[in-house]
DSSP file (Angstrom, degrees, kcal/mol; ACC not computed):
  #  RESIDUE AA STRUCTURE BP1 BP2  ACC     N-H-->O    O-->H-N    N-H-->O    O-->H-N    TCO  KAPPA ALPHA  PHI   PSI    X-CA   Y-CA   Z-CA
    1    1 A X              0   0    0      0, 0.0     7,-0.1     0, 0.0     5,-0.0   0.000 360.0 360.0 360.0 120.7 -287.4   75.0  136.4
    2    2 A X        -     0   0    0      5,-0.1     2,-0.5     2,-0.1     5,-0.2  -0.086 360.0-167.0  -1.7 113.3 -291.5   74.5  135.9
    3    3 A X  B >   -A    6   0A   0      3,-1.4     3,-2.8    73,-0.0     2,-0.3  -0.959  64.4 -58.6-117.5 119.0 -292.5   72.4  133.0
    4    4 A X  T 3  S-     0   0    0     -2,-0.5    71,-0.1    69,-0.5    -2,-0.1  -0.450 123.8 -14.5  55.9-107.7 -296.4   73.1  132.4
    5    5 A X  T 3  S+     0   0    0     -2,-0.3     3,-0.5    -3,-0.1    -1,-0.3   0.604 120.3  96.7-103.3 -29.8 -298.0   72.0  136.1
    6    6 A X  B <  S+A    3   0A   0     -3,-2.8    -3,-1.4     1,-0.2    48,-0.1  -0.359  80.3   5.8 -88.7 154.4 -294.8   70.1  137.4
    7    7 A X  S    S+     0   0    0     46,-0.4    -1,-0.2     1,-0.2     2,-0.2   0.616  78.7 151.7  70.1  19.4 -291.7   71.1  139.7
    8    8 A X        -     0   0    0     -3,-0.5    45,-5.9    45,-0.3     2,-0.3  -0.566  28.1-155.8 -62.3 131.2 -293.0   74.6  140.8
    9    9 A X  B >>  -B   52   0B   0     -2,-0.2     4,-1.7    43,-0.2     3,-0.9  -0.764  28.4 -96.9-131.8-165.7 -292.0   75.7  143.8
   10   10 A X  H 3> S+     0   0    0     40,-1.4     4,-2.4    41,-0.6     5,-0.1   0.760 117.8  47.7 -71.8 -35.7 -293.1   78.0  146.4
   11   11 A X  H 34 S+     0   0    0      2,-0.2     4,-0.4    40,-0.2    -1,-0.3   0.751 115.6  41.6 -70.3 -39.4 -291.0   80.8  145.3
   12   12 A X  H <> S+     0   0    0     -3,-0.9     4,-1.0     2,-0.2    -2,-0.3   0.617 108.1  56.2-100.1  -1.9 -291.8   80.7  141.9
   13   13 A X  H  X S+     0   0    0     -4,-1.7     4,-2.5     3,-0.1     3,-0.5   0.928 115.6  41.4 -74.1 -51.6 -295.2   80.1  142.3
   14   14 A X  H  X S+     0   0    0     -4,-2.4     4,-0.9     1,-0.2    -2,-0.2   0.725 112.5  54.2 -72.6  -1.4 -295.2   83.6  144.6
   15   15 A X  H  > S+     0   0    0     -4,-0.4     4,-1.4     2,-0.2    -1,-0.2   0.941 112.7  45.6 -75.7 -37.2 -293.0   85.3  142.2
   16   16 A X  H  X S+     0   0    0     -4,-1.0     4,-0.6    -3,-0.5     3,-0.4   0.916 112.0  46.5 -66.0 -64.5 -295.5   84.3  139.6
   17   17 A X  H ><>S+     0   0    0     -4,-2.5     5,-1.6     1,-0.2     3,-0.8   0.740 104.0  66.3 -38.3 -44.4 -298.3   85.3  141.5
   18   18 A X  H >X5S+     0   0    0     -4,-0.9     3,-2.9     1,-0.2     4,-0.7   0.923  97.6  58.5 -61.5 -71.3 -296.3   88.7  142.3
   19   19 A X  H 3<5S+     0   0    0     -4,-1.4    -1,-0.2    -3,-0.4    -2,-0.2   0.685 102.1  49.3 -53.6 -30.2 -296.6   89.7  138.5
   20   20 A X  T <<5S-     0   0    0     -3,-0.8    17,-0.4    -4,-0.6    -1,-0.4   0.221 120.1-110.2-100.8  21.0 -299.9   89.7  138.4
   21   21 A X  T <45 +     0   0    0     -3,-2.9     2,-0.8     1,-0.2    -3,-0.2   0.852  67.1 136.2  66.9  29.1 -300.4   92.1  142.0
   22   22 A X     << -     0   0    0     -5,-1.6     2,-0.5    -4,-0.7    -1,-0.2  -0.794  40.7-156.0-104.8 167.0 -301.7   89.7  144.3
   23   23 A X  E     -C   35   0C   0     12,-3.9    12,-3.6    -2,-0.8    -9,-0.0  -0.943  25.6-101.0-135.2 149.1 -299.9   90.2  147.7
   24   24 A X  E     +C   34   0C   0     -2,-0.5    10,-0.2    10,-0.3     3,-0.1  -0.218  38.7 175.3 -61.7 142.7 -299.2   87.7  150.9
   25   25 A X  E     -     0   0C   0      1,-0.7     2,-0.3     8,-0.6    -1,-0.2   0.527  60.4 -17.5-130.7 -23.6 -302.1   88.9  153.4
   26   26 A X  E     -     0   0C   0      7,-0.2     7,-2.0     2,-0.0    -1,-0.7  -0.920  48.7-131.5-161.3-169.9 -301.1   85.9  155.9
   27   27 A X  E     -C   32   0C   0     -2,-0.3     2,-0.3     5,-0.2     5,-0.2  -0.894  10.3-178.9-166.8 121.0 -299.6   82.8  157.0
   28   28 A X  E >  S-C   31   0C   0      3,-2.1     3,-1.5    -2,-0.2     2,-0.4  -0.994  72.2 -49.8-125.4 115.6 -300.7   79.5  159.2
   29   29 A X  T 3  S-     0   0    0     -2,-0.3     0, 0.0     1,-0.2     0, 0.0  -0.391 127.8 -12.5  80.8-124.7 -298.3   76.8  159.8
   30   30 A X  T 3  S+     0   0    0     -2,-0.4    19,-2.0    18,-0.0     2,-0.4   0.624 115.6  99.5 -95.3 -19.9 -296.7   76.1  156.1
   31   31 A X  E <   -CD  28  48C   0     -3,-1.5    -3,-2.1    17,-0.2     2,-0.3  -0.678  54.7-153.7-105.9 156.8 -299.2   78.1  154.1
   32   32 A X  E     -CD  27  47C   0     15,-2.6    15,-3.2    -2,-0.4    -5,-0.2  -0.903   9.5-141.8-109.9 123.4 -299.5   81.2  152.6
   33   33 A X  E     -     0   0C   0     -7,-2.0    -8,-0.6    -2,-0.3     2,-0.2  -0.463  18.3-173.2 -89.6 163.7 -302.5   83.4  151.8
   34   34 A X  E     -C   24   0C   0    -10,-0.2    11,-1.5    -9,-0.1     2,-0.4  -0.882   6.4-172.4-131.6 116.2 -302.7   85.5  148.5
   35   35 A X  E     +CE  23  44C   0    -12,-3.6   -12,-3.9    -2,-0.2     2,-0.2  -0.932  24.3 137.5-127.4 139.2 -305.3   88.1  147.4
   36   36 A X        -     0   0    0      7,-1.0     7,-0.5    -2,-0.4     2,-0.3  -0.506  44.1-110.9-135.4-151.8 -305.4   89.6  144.0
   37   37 A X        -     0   0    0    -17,-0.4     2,-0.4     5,-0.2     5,-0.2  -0.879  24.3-177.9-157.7 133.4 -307.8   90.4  141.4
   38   38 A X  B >  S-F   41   0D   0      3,-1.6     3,-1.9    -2,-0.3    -2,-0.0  -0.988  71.3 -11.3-119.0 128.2 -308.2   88.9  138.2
   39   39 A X  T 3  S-     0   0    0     -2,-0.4     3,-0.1     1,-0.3    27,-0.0   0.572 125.2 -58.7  73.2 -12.8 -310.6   90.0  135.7
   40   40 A X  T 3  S+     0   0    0      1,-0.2     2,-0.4     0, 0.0    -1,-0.3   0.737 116.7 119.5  96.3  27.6 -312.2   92.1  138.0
   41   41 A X  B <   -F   38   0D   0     -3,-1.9    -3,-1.6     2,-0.0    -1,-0.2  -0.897  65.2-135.1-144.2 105.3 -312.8   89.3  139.9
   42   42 A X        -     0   0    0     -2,-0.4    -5,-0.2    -5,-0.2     2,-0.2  -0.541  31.5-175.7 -86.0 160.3 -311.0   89.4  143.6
   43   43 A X        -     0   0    0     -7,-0.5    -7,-1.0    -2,-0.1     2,-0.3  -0.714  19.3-156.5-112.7 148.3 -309.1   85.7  144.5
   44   44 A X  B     -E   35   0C   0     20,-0.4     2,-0.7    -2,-0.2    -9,-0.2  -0.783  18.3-164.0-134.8 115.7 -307.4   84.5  147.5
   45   45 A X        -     0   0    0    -11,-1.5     2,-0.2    -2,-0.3   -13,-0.1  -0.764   9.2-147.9 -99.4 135.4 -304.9   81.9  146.8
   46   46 A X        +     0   0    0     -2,-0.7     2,-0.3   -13,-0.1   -13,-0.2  -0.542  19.9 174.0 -63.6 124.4 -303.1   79.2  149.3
   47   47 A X  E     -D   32   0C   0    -15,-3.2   -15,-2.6    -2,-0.2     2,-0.4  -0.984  20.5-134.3-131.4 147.1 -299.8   78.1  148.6
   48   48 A X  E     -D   31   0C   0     -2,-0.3     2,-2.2   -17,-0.2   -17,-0.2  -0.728  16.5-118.9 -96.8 159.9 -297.9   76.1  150.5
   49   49 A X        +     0   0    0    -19,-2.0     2,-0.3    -2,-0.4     3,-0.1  -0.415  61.7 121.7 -77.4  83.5 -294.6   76.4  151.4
   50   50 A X        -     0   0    0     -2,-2.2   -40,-1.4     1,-0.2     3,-0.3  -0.987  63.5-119.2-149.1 151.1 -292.7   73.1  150.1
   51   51 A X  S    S+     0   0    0     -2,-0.3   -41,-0.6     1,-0.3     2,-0.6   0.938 109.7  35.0 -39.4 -79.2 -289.5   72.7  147.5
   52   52 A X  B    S-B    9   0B   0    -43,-0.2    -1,-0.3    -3,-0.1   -43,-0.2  -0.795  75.4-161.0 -80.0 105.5 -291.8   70.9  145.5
   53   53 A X        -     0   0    0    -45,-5.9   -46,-0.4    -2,-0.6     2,-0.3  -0.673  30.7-120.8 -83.6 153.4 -295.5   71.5  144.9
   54   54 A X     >  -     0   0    0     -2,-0.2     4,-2.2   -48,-0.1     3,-0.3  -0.643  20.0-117.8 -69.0 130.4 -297.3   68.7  143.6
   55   55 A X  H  > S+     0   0    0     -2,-0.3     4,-1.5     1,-0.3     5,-0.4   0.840 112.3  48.9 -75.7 -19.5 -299.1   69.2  140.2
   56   56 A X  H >> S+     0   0    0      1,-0.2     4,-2.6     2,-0.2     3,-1.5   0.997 106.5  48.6 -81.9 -31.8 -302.4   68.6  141.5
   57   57 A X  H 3> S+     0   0    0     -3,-0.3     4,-2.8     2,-0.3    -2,-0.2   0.825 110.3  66.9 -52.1 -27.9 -302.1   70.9  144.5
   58   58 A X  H 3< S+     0   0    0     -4,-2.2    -1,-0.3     1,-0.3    -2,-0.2   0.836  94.2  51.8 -56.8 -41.6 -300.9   73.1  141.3
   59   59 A X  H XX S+     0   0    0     -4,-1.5     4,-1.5    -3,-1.5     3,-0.8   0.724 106.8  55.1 -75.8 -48.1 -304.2   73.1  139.7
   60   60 A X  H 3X S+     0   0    0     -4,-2.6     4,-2.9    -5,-0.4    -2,-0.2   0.994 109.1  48.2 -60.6 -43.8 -305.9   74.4  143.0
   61   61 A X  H 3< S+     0   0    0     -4,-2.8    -2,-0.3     2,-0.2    -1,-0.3   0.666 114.3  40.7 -70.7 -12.0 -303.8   76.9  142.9
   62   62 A X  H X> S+     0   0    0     -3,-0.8     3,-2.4     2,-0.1     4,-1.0   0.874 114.6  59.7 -81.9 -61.7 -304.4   77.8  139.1
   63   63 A X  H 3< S+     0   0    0     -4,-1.5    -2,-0.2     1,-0.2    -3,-0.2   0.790 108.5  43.5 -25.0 -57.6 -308.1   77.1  140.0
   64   64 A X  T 3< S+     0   0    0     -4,-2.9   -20,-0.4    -5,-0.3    -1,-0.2   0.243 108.4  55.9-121.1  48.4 -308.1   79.8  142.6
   65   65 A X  T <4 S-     0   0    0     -3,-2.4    -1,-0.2    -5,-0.1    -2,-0.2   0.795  88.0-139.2 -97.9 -47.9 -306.5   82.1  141.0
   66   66 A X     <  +     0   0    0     -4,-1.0     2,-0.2     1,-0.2    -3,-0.1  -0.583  59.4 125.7 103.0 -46.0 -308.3   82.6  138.0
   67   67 A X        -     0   0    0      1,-0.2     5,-0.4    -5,-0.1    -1,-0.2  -0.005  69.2-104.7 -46.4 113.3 -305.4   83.0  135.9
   68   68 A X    >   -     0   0    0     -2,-0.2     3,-1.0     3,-0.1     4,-0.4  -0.085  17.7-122.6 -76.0 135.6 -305.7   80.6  133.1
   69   69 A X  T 3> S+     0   0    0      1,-0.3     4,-1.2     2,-0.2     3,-0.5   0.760 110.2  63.0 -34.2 -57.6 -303.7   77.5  132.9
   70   70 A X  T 34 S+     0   0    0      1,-0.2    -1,-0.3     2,-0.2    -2,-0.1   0.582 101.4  55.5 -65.9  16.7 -302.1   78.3  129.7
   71   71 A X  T <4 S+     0   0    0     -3,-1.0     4,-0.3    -4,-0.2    -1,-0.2   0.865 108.5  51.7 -80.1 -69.7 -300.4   81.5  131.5
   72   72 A X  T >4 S+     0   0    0     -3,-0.5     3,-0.6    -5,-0.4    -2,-0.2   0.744 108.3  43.9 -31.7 -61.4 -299.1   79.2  133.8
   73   73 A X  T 3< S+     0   0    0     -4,-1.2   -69,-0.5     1,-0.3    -1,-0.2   0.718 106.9  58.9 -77.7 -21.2 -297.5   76.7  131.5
   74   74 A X  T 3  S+     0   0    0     -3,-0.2     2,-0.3   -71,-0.1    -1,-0.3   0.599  83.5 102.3 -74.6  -1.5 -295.8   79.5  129.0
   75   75 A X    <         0   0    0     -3,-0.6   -71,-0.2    -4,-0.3    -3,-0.0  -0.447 360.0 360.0 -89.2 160.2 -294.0   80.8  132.3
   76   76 A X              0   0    0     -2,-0.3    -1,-0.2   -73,-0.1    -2,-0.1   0.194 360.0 360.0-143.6 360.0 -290.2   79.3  131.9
């Protein structure tokens, strides 16, 4: 289970992603493309495909999302 930035994994990071409308547009290798819109504002995020994401890689993927960290960490 997530606590804040840590132990996210690929699944719940796209599940996460999923709530908010962005949708997979491709795939190279291990990663996964995302495009959404935030804000009025369209994103594409990468995620890769691993048990465990690493909290900084986590923060690029909050980073280019736009969805603001404290979103992130309230998700349980």
């Amino acid at each position: 289970m997530p606590k804040g930035l840590n132990n996210w994994s690929y699944r719940q990071v796209v599940t996460f992603l999923k709530t908010f409308h962005f949708q997979e547009i491709h795939s190279r290798g291990d990663h996964f493309y995302f495009c959404g819109v935030y804000n009025g504002t369209p994103r594409m995020v990468t995620v890769p495909k691993k048990k465990i994401i690493k909290t900084g890689t986590m923060k690029g993927i909050v980073a280019q999302s736009g969805i603001p960290e404290s979103i992130w960490r309230k998700q349980k």
